[in-house]
C-alpha positions, 0 to 999 in steps of 0.5 A: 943862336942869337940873331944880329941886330943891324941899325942904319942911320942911327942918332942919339935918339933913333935909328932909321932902319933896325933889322933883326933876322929877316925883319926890316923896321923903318922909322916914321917917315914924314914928307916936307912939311911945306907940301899938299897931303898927297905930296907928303904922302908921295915924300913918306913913300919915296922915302920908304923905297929908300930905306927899304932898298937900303935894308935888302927888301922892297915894297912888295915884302912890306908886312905891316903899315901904321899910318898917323894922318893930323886930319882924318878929313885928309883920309881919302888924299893919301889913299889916293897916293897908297893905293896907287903907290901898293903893288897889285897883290902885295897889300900889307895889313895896315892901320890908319888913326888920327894923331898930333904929328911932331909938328903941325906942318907934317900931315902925314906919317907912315911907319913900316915893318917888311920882310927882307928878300 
């Protein structure tokens, strides 16, 4: 049996959401790029509560986080944010690099993989 591939949010060159089975994968979010890391950190989140929603699951059931800052100085600012934005005993595997975002306005890009409920 061949699983259903469900796409939300789909433009010529990417989707928002893609699930596939009972995996959810989310595009890289970005916040506005006139605000502080922390706020461009909180905007990645929100936006991620969204799409998840959105995609029948929650931050709880996030499986993998791959996280591009522009400045790895900016380390311990979106940390701040994580960490208090994760659910007690549902941290995900997580990966954090330094990149050249899209645009030099954004600092921050979260890209997430979950578990649909």
């Amino acid at each position: 049996m061949t699983e259903t591939v469900k796409r939300h949010h789909t433009g010529k060159r990417m989707s928002q959401i893609v699930v596939h089975g009972d995996t959810v994968y989310l595009a890289g979010q970005v916040g506005r790029p006139e605000g502080s890391v922390a706020q461009q950190t909180r905007d990645c989140l929100d936006a991620i509560e969204r799409l998840l929603d959105e995609a029948g699951s929650d931050k709880t059931r996030i499986l993998q986080a791959i996280i591009w800052l522009a400045d790895m100085a900016d380390f311990e600012e979106m940390n701040a944010v994580w960490d208090a934005w994760v659910p007690e005993g549902h941290a995900p595997v997580r990966a954090c690099g330094e990149a050249r975002l899209a645009a030099p306005e954004y600092k921050v890009e979260i890209i997430i993989t979950a578990a649909s409920r």
